[in-house]
MIGUFI-587383 format. One record per atom (N, C-alpha, C, CB): residue number from 1; atom name; x, y, z. Coordinates in nm, 2 decimals, always signed. Glycine has a CB too. Layout:
! MIGUFI-587383
nr/atom/c1/c2/c3
NUM/CA/X/Y/Z
...
***
This chain:
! MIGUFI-587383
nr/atom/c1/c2/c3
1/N/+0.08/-0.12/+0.00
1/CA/+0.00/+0.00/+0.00
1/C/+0.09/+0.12/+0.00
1/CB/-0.10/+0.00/+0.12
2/N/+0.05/+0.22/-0.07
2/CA/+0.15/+0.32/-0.09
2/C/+0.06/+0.45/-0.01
2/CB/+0.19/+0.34/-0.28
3/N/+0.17/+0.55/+0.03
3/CA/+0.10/+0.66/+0.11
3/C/-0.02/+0.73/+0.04
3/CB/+0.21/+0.77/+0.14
4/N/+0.01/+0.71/-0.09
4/CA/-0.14/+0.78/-0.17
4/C/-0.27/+0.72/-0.10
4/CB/-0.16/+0.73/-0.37
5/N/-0.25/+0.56/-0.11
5/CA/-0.38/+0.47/-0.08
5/C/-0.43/+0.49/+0.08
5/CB/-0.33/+0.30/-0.11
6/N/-0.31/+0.46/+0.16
6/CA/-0.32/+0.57/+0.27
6/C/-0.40/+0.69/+0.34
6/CB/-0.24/+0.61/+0.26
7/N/-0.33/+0.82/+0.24
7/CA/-0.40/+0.95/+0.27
7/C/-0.56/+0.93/+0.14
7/CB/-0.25/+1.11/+0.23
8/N/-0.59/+0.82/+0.09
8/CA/-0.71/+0.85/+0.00
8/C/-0.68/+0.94/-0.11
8/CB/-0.82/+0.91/+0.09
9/N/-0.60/+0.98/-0.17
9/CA/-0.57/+1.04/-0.28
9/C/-0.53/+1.02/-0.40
9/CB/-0.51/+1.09/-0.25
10/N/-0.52/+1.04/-0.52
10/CA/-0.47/+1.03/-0.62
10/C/-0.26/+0.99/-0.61
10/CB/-0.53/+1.17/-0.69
11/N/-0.22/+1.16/-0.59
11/CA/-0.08/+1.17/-0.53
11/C/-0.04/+1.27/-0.41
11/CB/+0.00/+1.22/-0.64
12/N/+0.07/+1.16/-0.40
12/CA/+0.11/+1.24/-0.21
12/C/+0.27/+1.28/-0.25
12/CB/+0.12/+1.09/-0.02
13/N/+0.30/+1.41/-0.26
13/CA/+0.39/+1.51/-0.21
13/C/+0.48/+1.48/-0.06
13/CB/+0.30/+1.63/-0.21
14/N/+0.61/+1.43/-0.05
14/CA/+0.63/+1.43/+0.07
14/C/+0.81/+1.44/+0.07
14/CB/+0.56/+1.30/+0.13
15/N/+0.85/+1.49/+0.16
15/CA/+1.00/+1.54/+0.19
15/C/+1.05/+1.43/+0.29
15/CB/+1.02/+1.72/+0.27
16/N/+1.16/+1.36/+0.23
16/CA/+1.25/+1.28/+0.34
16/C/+1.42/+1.28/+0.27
16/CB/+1.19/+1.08/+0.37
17/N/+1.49/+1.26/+0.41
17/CA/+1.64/+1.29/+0.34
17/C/+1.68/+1.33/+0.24
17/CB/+1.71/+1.22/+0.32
18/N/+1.66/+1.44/+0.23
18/CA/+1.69/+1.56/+0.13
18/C/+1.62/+1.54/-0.02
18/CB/+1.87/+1.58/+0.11
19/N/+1.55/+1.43/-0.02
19/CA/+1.45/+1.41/-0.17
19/C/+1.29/+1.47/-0.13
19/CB/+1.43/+1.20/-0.23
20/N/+1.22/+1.50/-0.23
20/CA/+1.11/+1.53/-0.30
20/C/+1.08/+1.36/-0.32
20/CB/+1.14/+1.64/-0.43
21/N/+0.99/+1.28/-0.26
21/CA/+0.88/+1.18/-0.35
21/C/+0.76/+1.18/-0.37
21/CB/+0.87/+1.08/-0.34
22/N/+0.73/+1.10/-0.43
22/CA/+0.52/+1.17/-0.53
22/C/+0.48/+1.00/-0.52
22/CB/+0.52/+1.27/-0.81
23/N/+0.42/+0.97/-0.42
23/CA/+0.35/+0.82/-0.39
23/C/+0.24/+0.83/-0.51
23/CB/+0.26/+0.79/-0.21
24/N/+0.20/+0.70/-0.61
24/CA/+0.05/+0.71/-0.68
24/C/-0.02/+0.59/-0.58
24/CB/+0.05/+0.67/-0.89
25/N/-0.12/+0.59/-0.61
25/CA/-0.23/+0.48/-0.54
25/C/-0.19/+0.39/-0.66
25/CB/-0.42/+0.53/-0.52
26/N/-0.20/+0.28/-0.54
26/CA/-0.19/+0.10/-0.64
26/C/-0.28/+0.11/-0.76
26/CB/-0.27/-0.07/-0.54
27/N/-0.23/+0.10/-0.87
27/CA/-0.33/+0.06/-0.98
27/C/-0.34/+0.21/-1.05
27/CB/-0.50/-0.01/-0.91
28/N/-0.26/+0.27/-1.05
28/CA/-0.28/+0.41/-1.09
28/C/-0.29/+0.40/-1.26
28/CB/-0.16/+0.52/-1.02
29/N/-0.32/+0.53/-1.31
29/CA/-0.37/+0.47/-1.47
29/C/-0.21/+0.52/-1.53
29/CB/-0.55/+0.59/-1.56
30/N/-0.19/+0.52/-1.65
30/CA/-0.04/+0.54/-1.72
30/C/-0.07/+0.67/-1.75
30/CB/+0.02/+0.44/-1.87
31/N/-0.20/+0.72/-1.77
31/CA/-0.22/+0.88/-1.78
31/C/-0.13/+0.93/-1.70
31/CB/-0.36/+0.94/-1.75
32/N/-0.16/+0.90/-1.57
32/CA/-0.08/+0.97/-1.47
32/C/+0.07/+0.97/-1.43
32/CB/-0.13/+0.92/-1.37
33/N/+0.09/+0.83/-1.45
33/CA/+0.24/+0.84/-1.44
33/C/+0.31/+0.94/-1.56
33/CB/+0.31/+0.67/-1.44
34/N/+0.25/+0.93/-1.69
34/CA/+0.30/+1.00/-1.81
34/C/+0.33/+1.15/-1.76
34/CB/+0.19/+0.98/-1.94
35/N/+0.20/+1.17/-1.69
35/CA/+0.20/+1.33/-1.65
35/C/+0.30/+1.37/-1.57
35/CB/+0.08/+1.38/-1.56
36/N/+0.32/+1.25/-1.48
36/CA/+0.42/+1.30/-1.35
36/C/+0.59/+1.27/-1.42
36/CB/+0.38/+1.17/-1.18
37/N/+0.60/+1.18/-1.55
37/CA/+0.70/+1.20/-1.62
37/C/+0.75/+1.33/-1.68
37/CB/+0.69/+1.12/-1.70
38/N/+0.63/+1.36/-1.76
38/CA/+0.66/+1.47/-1.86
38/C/+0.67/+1.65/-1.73
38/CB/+0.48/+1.47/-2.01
39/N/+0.62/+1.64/-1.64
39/CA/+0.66/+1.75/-1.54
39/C/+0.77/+1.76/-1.49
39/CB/+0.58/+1.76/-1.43
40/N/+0.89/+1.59/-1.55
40/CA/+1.04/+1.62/-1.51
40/C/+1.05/+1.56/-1.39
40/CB/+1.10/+1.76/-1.50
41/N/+0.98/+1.46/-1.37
41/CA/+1.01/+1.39/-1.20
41/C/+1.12/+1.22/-1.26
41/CB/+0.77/+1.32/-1.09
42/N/+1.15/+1.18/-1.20
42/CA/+1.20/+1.09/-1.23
42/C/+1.15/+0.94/-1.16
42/CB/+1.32/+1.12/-1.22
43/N/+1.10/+0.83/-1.28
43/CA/+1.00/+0.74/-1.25
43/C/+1.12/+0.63/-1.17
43/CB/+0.90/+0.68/-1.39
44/N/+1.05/+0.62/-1.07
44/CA/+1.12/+0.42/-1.00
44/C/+1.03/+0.31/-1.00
44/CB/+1.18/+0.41/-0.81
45/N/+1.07/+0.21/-1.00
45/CA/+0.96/+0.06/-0.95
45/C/+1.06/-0.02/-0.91
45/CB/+0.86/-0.04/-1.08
46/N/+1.04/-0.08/-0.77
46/CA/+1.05/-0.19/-0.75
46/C/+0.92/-0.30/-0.72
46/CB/+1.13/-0.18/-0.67
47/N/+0.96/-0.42/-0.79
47/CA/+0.83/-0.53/-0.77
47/C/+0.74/-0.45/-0.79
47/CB/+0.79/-0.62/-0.63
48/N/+0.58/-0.43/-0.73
48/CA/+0.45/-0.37/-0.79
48/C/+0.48/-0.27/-0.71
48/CB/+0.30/-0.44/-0.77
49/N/+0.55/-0.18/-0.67
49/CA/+0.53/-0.06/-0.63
49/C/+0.60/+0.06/-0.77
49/CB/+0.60/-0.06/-0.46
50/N/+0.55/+0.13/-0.80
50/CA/+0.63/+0.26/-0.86
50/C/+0.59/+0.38/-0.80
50/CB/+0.60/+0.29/-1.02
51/N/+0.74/+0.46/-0.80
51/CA/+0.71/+0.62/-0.75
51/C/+0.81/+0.70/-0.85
51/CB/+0.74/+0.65/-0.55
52/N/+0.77/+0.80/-0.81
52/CA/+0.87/+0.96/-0.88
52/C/+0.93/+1.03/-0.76
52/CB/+0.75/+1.10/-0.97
53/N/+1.04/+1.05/-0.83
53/CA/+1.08/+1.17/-0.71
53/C/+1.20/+1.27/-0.82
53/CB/+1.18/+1.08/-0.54
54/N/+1.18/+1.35/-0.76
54/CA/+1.22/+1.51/-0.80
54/C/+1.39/+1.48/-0.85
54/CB/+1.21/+1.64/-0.64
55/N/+1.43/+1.50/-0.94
55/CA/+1.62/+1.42/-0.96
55/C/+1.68/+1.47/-0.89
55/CB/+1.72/+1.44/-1.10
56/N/+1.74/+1.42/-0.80
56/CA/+1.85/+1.41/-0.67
56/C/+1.96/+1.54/-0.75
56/CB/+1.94/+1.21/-0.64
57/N/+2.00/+1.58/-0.87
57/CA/+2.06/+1.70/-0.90
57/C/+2.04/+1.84/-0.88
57/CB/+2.07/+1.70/-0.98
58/N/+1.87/+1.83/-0.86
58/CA/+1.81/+2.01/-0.81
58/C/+1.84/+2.03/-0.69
58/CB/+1.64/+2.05/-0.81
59/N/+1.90/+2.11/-0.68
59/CA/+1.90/+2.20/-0.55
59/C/+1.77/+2.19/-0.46
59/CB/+1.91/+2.35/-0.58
60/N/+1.78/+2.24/-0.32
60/CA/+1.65/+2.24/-0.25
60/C/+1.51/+2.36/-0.31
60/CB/+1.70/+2.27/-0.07
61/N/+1.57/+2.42/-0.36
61/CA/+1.44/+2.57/-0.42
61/C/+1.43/+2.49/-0.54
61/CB/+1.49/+2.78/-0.46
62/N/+1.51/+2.46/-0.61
62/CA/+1.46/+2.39/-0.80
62/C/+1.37/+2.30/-0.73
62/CB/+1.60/+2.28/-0.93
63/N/+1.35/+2.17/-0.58
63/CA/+1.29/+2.06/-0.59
63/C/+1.19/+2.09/-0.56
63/CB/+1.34/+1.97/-0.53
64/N/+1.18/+2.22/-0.49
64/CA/+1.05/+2.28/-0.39
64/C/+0.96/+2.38/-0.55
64/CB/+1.14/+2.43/-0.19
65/N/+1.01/+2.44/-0.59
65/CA/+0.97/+2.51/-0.71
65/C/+0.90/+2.40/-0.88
65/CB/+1.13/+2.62/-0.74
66/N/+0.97/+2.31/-0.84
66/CA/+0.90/+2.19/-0.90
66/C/+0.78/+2.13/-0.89
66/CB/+0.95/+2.10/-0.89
67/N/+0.80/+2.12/-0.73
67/CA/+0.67/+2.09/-0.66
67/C/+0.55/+2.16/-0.67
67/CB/+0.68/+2.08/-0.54
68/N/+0.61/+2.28/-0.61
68/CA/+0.50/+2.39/-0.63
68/C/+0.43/+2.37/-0.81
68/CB/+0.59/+2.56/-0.60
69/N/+0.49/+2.38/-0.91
69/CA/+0.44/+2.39/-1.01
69/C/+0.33/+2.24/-1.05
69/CB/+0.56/+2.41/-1.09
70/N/+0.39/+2.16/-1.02
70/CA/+0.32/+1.98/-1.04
70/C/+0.21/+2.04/-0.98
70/CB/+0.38/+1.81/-0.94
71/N/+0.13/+2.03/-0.85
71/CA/+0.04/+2.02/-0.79
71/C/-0.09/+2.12/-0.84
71/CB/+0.09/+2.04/-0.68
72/N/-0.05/+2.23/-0.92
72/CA/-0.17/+2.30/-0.94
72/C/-0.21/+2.24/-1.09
72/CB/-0.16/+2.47/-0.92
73/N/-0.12/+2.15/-1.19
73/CA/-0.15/+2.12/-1.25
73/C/-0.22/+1.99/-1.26
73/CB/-0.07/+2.14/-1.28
74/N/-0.17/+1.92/-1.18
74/CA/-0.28/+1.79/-1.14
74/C/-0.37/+1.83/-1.08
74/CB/-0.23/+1.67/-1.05
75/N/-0.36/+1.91/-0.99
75/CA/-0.55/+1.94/-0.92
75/C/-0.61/+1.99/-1.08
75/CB/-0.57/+2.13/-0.74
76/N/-0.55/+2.06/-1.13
76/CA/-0.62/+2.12/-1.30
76/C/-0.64/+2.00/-1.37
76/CB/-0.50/+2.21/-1.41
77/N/-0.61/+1.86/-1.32
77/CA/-0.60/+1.77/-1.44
77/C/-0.76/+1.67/-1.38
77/CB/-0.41/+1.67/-1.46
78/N/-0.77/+1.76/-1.25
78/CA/-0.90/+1.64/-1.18
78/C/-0.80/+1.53/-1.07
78/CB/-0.98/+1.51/-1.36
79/N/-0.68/+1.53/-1.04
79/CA/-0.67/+1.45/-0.96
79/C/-0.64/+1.51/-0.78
79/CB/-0.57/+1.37/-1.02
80/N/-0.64/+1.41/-0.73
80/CA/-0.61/+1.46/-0.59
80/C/-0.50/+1.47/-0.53
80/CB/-0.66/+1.43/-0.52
81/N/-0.47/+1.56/-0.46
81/CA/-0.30/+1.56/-0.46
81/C/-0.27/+1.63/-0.29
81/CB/-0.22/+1.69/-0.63
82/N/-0.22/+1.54/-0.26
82/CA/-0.18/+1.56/-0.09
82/C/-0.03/+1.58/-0.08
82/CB/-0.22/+1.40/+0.01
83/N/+0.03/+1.70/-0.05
83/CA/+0.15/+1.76/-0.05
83/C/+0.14/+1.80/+0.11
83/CB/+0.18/+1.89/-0.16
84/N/+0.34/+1.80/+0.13
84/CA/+0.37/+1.81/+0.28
84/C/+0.34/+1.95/+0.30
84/CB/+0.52/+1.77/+0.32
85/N/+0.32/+1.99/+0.37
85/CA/+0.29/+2.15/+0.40
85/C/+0.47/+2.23/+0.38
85/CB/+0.21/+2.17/+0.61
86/N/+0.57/+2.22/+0.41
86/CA/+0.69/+2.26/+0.38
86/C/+0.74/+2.25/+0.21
86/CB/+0.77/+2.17/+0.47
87/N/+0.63/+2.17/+0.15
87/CA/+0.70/+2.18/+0.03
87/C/+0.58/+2.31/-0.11
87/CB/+0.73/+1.97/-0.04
88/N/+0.50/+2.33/-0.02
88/CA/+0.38/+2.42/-0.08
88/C/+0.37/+2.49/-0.02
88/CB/+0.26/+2.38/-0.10
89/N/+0.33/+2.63/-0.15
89/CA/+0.29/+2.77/-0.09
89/C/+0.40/+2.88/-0.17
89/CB/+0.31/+2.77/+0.10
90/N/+0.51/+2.82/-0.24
90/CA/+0.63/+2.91/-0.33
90/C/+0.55/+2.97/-0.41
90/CB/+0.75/+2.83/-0.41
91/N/+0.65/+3.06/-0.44
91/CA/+0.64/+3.17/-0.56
91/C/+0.62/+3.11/-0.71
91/CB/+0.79/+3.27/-0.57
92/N/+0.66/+2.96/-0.70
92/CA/+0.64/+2.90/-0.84
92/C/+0.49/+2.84/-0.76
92/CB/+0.78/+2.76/-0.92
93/N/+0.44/+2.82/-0.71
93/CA/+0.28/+2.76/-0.68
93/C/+0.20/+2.86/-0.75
93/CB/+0.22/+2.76/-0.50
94/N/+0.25/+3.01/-0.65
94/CA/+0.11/+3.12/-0.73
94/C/+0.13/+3.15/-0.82
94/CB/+0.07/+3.24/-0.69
95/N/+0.26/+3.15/-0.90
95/CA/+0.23/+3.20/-1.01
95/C/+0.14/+3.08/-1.13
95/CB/+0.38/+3.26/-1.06
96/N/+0.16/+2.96/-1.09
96/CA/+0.07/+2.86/-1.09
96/C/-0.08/+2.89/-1.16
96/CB/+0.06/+2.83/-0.95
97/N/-0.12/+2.92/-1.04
97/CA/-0.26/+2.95/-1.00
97/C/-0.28/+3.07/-1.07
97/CB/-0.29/+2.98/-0.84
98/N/-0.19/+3.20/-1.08
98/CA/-0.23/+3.32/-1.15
98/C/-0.27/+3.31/-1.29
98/CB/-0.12/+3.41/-1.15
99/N/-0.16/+3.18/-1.31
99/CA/-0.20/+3.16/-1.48
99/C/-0.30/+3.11/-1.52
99/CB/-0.12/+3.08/-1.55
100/N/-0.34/+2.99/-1.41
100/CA/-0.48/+2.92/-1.45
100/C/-0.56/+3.03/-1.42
100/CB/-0.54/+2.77/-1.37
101/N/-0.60/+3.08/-1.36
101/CA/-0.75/+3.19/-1.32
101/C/-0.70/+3.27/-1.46
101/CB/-0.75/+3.32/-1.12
102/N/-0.59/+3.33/-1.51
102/CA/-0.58/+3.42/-1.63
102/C/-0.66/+3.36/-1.79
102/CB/-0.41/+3.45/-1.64
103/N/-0.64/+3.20/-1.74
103/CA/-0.68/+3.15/-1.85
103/C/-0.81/+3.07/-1.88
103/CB/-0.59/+3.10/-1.89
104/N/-0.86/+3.12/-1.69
104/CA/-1.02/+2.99/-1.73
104/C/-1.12/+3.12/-1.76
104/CB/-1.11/+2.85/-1.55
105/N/-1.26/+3.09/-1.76
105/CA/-1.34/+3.14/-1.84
105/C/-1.41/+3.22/-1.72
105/CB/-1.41/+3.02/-1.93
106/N/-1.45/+3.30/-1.71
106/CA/-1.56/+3.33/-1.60
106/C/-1.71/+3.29/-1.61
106/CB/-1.56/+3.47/-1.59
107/N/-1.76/+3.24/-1.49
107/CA/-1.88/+3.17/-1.48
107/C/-1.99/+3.23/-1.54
107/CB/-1.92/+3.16/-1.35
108/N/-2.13/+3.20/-1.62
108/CA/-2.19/+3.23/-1.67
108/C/-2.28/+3.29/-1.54
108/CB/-2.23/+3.14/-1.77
109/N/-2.38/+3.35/-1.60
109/CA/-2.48/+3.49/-1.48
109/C/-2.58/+3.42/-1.48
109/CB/-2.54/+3.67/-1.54
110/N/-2.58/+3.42/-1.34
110/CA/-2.74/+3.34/-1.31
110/C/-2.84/+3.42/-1.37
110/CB/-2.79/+3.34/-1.14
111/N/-2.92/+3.35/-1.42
111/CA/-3.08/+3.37/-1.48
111/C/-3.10/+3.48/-1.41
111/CB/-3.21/+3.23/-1.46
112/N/-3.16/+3.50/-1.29
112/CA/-3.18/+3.62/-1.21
112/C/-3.05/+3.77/-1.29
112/CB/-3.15/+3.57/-1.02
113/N/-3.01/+3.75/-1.27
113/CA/-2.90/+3.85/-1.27
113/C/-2.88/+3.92/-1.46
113/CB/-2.73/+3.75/-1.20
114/N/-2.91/+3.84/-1.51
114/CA/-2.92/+3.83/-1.65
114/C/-3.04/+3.94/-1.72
114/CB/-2.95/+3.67/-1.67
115/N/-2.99/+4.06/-1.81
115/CA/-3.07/+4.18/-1.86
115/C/-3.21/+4.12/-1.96
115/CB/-2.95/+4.28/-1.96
116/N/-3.32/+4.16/-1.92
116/CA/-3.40/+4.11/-1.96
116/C/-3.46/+4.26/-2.05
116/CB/-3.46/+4.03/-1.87
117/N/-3.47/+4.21/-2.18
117/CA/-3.53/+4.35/-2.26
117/C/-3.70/+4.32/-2.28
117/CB/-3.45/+4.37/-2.43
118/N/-3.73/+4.42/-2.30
118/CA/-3.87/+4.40/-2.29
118/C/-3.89/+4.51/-2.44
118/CB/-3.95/+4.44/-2.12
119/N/-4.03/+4.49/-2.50
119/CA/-4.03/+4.63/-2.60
119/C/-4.09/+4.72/-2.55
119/CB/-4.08/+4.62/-2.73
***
């Protein structure tokens, strides 16, 4: 059982001896791992377990500024994503977030609120 299956989540974000790793839940789809490839994490498996973790060459801000960036993209992608509180909340998170809100749509106007013409 991996920490994802654990905390009930999709992916878990967690800091030990100086690595960044990203737990998936058993049985996770290849969508996901692909995602968590192509964001630059680096895939492991042993026997039925696989995980990612951040390449042991980034510095501690490149591993933490990585992070920050992954997480608002998977919550964007529909999954759930449980991060350590020390590795979220950077300047690469919000700008994150600035970009998605710059680029989603604003909500349509409730019926009430909506100009009604009359002749």
């Amino acid at each position: 059982m991996s920490l994802a299956d654990e905390h009930d989540v999709d992916v878990t974000f967690y800091h030990r001896d100086g690595t960044i790793y990203v737990d998936t839940r058993t049985g996770t789809p290849k969508h996901l791992l692909a995602l968590l490839d192509d964001l630059g994490l680096d895939r492991h498996q042993a026997r039925d377990e696989v995980w990612h973790q951040v390449p042991e060459e980034m510095d501690e801000i490149a591993m933490k500024s990585l992070s920050d960036r992954a997480v608002p993209l998977m919550t964007c992608a529909g999954f759930q994503v449980d991060i350590d509180a020390g590795l979220f909340g950077g300047t690469a998170y919000r700008a994150a977030l600035a970009e998605q809100a710059a680029h989603r749509q604003p909500p349509p106007a409730p019926a009430s609120a909506r100009v009604r013409r009359t002749r």
